[in-house]
C-alpha positions in Angstrom: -51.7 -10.2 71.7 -53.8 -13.4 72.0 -57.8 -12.9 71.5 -59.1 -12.6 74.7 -56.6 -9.8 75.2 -57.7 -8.2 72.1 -61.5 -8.4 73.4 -60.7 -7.2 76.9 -58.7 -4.6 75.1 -62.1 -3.7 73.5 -64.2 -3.1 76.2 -61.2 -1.3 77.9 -61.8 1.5 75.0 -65.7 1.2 75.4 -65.3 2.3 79.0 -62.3 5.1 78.4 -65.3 7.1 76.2 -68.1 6.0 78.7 -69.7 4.0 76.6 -73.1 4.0 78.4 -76.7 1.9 77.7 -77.9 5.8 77.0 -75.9 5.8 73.9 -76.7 2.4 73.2 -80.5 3.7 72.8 -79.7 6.8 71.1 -77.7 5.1 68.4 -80.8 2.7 68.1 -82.8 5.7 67.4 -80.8 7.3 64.7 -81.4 4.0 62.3 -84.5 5.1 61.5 -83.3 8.4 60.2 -80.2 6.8 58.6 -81.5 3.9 56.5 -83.6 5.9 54.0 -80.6 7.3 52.8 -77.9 3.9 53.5 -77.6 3.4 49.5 -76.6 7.0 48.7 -73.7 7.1 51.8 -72.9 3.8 49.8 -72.9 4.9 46.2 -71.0 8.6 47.8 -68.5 6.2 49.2 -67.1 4.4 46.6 -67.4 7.3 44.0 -64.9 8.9 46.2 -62.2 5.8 46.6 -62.4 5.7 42.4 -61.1 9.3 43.2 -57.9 8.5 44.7 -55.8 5.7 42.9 -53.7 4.9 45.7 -57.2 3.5 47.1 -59.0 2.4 44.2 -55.7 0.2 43.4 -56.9 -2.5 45.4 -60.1 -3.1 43.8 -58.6 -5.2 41.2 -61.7 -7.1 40.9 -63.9 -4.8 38.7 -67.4 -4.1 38.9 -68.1 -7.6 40.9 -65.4 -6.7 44.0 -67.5 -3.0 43.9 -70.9 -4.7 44.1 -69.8 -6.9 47.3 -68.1 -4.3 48.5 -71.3 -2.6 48.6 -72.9 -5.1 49.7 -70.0 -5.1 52.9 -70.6 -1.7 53.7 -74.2 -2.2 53.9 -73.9 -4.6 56.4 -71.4 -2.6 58.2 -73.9 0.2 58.5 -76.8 -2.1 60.0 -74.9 -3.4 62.8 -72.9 -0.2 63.7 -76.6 1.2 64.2 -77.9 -2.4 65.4 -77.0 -1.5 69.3 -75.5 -4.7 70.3 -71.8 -3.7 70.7 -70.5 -7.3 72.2 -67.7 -9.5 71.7 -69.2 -11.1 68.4 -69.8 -7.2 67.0 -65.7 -6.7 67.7 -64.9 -10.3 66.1 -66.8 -8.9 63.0 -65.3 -5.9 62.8 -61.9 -7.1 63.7 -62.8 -9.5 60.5 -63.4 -6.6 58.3 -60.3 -4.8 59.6 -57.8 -7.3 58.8 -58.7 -8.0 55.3 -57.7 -4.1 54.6 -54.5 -4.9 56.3 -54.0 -7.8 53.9 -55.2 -6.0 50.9 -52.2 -3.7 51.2 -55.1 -0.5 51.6 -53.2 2.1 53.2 -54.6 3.3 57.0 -54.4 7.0 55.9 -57.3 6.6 53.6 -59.2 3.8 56.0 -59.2 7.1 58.5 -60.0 9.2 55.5 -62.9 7.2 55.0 -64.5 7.0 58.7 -64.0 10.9 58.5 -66.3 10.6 55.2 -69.0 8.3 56.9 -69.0 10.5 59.7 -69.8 13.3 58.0 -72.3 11.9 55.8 -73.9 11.0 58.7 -73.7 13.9 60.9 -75.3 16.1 57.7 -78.0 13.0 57.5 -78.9 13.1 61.1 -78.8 16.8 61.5 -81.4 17.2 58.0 -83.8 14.4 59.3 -83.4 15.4 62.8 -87.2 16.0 64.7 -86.1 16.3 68.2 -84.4 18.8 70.5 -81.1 20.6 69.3 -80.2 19.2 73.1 -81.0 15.6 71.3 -79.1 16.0 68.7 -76.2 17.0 70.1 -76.0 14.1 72.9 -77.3 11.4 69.5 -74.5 13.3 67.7 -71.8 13.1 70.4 -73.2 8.7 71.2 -72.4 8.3 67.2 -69.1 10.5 67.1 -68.2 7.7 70.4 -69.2 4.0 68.5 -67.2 5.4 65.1 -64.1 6.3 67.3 -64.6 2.9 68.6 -64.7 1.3 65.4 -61.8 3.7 64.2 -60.0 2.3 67.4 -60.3 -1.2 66.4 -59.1 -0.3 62.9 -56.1 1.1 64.6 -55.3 -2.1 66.6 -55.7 -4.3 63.8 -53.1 -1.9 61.9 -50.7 -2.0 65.3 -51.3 -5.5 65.3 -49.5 -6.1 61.9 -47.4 -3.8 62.5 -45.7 -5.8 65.8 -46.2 -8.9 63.8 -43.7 -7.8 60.9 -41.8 -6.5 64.0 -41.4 -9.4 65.2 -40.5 -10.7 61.4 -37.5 -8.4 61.7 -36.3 -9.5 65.1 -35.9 -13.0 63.9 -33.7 -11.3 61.1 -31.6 -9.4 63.4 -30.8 -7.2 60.9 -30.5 -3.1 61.5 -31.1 -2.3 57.5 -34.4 -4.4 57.5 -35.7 -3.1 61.2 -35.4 0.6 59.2 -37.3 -0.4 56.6 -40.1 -1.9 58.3 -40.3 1.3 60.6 -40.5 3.3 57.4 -43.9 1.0 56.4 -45.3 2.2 59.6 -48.1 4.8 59.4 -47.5 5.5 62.9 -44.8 8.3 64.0 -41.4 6.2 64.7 -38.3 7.9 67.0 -35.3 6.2 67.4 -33.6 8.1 70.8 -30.2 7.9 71.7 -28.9 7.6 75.8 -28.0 11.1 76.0 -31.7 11.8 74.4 -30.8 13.1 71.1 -33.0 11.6 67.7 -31.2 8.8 66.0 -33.8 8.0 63.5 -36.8 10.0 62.4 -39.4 8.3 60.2 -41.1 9.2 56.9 -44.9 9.2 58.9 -42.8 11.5 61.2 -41.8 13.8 59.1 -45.2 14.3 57.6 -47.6 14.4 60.5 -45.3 17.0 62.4 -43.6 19.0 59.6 -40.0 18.5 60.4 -37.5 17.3 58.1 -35.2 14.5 59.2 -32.3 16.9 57.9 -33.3 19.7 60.7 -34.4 17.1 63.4 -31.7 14.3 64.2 -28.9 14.4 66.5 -31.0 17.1 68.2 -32.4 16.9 72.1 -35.9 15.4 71.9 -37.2 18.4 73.6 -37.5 19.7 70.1 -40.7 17.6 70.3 -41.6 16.6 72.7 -44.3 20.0 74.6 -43.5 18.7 78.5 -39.9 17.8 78.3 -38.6 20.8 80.0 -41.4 20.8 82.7 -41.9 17.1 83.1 -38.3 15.1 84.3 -40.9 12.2 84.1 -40.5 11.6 80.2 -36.6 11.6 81.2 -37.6 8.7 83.8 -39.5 7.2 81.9 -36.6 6.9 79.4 -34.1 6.0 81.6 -36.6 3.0 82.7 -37.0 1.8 79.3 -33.0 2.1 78.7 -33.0 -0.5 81.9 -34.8 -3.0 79.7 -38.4 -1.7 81.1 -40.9 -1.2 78.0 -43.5 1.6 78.3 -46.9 1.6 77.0 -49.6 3.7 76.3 -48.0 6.9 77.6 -49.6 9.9 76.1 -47.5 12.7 75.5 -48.1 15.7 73.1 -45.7 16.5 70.3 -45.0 20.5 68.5 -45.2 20.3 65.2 -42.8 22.2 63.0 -45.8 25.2 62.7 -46.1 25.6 66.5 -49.3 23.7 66.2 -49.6 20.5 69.0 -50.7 16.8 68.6 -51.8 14.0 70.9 -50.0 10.8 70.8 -50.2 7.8 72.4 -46.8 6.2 72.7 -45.5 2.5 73.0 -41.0 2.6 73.8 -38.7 -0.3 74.1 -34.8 -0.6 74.4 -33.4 -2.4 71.1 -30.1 -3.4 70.6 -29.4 -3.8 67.0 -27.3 -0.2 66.2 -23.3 -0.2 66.2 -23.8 3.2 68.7 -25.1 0.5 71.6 -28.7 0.5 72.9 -31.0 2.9 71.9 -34.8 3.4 72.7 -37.8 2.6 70.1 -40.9 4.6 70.4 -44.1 4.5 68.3 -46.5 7.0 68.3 -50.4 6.6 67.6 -52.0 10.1 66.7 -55.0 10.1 69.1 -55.5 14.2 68.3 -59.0 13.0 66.1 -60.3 11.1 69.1 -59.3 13.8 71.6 -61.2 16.5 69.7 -64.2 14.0 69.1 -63.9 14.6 73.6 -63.5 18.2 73.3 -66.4 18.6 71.2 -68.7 16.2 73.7 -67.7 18.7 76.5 -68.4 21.3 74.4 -72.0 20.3 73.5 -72.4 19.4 77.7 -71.6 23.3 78.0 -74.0 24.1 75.3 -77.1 22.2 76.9 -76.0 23.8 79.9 -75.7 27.3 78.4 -79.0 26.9 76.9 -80.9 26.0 79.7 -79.1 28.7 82.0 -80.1 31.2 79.5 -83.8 30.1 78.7 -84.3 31.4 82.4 -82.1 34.3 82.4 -83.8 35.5 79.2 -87.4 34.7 80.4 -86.4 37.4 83.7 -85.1 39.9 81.0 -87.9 39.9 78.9 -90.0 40.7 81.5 -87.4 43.4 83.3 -86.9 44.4 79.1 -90.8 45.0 79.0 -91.3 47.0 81.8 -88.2 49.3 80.1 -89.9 49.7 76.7 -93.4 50.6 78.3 -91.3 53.3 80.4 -89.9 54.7 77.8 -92.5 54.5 75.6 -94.5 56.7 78.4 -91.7 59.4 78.6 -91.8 59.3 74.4 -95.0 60.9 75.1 -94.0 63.2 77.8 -90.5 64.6 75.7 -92.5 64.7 72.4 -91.3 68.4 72.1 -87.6 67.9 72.6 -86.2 66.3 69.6 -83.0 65.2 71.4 -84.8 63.6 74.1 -86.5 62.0 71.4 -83.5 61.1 69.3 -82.1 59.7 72.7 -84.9 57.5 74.1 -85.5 55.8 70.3 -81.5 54.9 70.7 -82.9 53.6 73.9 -85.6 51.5 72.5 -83.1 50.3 69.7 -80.7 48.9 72.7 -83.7 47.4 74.0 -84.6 45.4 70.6 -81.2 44.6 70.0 -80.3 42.7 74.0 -83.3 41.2 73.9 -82.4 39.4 70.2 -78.8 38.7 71.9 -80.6 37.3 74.9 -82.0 35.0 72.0 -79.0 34.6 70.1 -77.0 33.3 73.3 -79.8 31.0 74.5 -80.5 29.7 70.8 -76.7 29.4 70.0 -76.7 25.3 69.3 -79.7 26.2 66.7 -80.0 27.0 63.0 -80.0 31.5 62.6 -83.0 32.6 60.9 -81.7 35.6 58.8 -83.6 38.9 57.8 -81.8 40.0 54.3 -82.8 43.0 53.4 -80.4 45.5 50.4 -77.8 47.7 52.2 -74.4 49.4 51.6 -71.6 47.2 53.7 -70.0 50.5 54.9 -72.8 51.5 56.6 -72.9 48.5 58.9 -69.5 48.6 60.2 -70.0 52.1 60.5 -73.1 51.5 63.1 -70.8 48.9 65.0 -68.4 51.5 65.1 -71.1 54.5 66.4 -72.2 51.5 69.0 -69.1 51.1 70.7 -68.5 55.3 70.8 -69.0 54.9 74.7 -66.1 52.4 75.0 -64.0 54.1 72.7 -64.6 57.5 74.1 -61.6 57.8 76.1 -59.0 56.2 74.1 -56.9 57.1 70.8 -59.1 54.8 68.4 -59.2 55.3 64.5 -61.1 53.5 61.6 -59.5 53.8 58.2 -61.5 52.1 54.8 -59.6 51.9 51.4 -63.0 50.6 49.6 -62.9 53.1 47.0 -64.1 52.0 43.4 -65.4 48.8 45.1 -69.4 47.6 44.6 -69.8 47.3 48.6 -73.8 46.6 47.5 -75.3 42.9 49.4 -78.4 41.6 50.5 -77.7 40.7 54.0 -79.3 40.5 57.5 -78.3 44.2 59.1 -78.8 43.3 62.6 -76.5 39.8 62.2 -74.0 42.0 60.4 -73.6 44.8 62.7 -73.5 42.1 65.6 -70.6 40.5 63.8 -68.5 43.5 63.2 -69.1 44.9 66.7 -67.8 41.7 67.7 -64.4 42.1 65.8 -64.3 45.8 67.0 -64.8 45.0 70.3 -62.0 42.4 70.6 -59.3 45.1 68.7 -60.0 47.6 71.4 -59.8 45.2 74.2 -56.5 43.6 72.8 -54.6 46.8 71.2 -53.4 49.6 73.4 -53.7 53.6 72.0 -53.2 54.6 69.9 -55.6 52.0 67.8 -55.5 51.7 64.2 -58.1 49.6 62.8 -58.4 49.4 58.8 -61.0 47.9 56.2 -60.1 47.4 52.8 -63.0 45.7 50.4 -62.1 43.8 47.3 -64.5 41.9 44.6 -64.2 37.7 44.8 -66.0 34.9 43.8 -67.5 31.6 46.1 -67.7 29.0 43.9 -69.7 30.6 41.4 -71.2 33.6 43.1 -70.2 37.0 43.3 -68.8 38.2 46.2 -67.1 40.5 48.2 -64.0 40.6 50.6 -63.5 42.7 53.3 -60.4 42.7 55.2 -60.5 43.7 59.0 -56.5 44.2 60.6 -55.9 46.3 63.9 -52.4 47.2 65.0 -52.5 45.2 68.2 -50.8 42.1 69.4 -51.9 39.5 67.2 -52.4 36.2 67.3 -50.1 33.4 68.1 -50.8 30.2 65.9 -52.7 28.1 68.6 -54.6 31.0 69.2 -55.8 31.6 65.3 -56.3 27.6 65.3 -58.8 28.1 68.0 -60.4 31.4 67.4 -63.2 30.6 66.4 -64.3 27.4 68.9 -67.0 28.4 71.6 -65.6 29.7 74.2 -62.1 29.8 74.1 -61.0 33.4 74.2 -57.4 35.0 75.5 -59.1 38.3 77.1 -59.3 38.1 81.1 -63.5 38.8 80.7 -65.6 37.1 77.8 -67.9 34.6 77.3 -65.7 33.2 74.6 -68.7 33.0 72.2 -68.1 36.5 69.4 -66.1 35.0 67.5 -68.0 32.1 67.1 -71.0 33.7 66.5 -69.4 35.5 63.8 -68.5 32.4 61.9 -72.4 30.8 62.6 -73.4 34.5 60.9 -71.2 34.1 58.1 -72.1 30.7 57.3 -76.0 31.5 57.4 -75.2 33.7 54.8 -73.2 31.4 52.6 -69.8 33.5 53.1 -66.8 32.0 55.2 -64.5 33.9 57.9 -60.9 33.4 59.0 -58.5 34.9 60.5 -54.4 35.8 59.4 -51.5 37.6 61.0 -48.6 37.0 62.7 -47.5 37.4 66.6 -46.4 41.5 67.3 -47.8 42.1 63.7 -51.5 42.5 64.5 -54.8 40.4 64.0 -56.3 40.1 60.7 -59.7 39.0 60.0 -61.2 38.3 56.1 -64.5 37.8 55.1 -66.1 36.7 52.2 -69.8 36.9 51.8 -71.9 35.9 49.0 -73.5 39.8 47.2 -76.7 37.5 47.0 -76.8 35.0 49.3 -78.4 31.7 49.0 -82.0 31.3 50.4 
């Protein structure tokens, strides 16, 4: 690929992520917030490439290389924030890229280290941040775009070597040579046979999807390929490349060995050199970062939208929430004699207190949870959850089992968050497990780091989950009930995090869900 095709390549990938002049000007913006701290993202940077020898091998020029190196980065970080994203910006960068290609620095930790920058900068921008959490999230989202560009170049210059040592072993003609540049490759490499079976699976292969070569060739592709049996396109498309017709960027998604799915973008052609007759080459890009960098623009679209939706809806409520507490604060007065009435109309005004904070916690879902911690007894907080949901539970065979005993179930938490959390998780076991319903806590000490902590394990007797499901349980809004807003699970990880304690999930399909939680006995301020 000559230059010009390499430049009009560039601005092909500026427009498939819509680079636009607003995220031009938001990037601008973030310098100022950025700069202050360019020397520590510097100094972080290369303290964490002395880490890994594989990287750190290439600095063979000591503390000098280090210092321009430095001196490199800094000037990398300028123009990325500069906003003037032409054709000399991608000759620059294309510069840059090409001298780790020569180096002999592998791609996996050039990737490694845009994830590092990235988040360096995302926790930079986020601490410094003085506008709207709307802002943030579109500045965010314009700076998550420009690194995937940058990452994109990095890719093409790697694919570029890559076809030139390809080319290397075409004028060689030899099979044994062709297999050992393939095996260089950090992309994924298939070799496919005419009646579709895997010839040749590479190293990269076998470690981005799990398989081993032993349990994979001289199988049907449709072991990996996810729309081989629905699509006969991928089987024309084969058959078009077996005619002497290359294909290029054709995405099509792969299952990994765990179930789990990757994008890749994927480049075939028809080579000649096996004893078996004409077989197909493909090379696959993993593009799964750059698709979820997509997802999570959408997602902060939907949270603006979310927002905004329900700064008006909860504006209404208040109001139609006031008019209900001075009602029943009226008929307090006329029932003062009945206890029950009483006992009943303060549950009332409790319901009250708590929609009204979930109106809040819906509508300020994109923003940081202020926390109330207060001394409490664990127990007694999934046992309110539990009380809460009696009038969905009232008709069905429903249990709660705890084996806490000897356990220190003592923490300084936020009692509203908490009971929100686990009425979350209770609620999603009694929609997803039919009667009779088991659900069972058990409590066990831990440590986080170096505080003390608790454990508390949360497993129904229901479905479970299948692994694509537990890999996105806890994103906004993905959910696998028919109603839901998608957001409790979510939630529950945001309230666990505000406390300094983490939240995941375990189980198998048919074997029931699982849900652990570890949370800190005195959190962090």
């Amino acid at each position: 690929m000559n230059w010009n095709q390499l430049q009009a390549r560039y601005r092909e990938m500026k427009s498939y992520v819509e680079w636009s002049a607003d995220d031009v000007r938001r990037v601008v913006a973030i310098q100022s917030i950025v700069a202050p701290q360019s020397a520590a993202i510097i100094d972080d940077f290369y303290t964490t490439v002395m880490r890994h020898p594989d990287a750190a091998r290439v600095l063979t020029g000591g503390e000098g290389q280090v210092a321009r190196l430095k001196k490199t980065l800094r000037q990398w970080l300028e123009q990325l924030l500069a906003g003037t994203y032409d054709d000399t910006y991608f000759r620059l960068r294309w510069q840059v890229d090409c001298r780790h290609v020569q180096i002999g620095l592998d791609e996996l930790y050039t990737n490694m280290a845009f994830t590092r920058l990235r988040e360096q900068l995302t926790v930079i921008l986020a601490n410094g941040w003085q506008g709207s959490p709307a802002d943030l999230a579109a500045s965010i989202c314009s700076l998550n775009k420009l690194i995937d560009l940058d990452l994109a170049i990095v890719h093409e210059a790697y694919a570029q070597e890559y076809l030139q040592r390809e080319r290397e072993v075409e004028r060689e003609r030899g099979e044994r040579k062709l297999f050992k540049l393939i095996e260089m490759a950090n992309s994924m490499i298939v070799v496919l046979r005419r009646d579709q079976t895997i010839a040749y699976f590479s190293p990269y292969a076998e470690l981005l999807t799990g398989y081993q070569s032993e349990d994979i060739l001289n199988k049907d592709c449709s072991v990996l390929f996810v729309a081989h049996g629905e699509n006969p396109g991928l089987a024309q498309q084969l058959d078009s490349v077996f005619r002497g017709q290359p294909v290029t960027q054709i995405e099509e998604e792969i299952r990994c060995q765990d179930g789990s799915q990757r994008w890749l973008v994927w480049n075939a052609r028809r080579i000649d050199e096996f004893e078996d007759g004409p077989n197909v080459l493909a090379v696959g890009y993993d593009i799964t970062e750059l698709k979820l960098a997509n997802e999570k623009l959408l997602q902060a679209n939907r949270l603006a939208t979310i927002g905004e939706m329900n700064t008006r809806l909860a504006h209404e409520s208040r109001n139609a929430l006031q008019r209900l507490r001075v009602c029943t604060e009226l008929l307090e007065y006329e029932v003062e004699d009945n206890p029950e009435a009483v006992r009943l109309i303060a549950r009332a005004q409790k319901a009250q207190e708590d929609l009204h904070r979930l109106f809040d916690e819906v509508r300020n879902f994109a923003s940081p949870l202020s926390l109330e911690k207060t001394p409490c007894r664990i127990s007694s907080l999934w046992h309110e959850a539990w009380d809460l949901l009696h009038w969905q539970r009232s008709n069905r065979q429903a249990e709660l089992i705890e084996d806490c005993q000897g356990v220190d179930l003592n923490v300084k938490v936020d009692r509203f968050r908490l009971v929100q959390l686990f009425r979350n998780l209770f609620e999603n076991s009694l929609a997803a497990c039919p009667d009779p319903l088991c659900i069972k806590i058990e409590c066990q000490p831990c440590s986080l780091g170096s505080l003390e902590a608790l454990e508390v394990r949360i497993r129904d007797n229901g479905p479970g989950l299948d692994v694509e499901a537990r890999r996105l349980a806890f994103k906004p809004f993905f959910t696998t009930k028919t109603k839901g807003t998608g957001l409790g699970l979510a939630i529950a990880r945001r309230i666990m995090s505000a406390h300094g304690g983490t939240i995941g999930v375990l189980g198998k399909p048919n074997e029931g869900a699982e849900f652990f939680l570890r949370l800190p006995k005195q959190p962090p301020d």
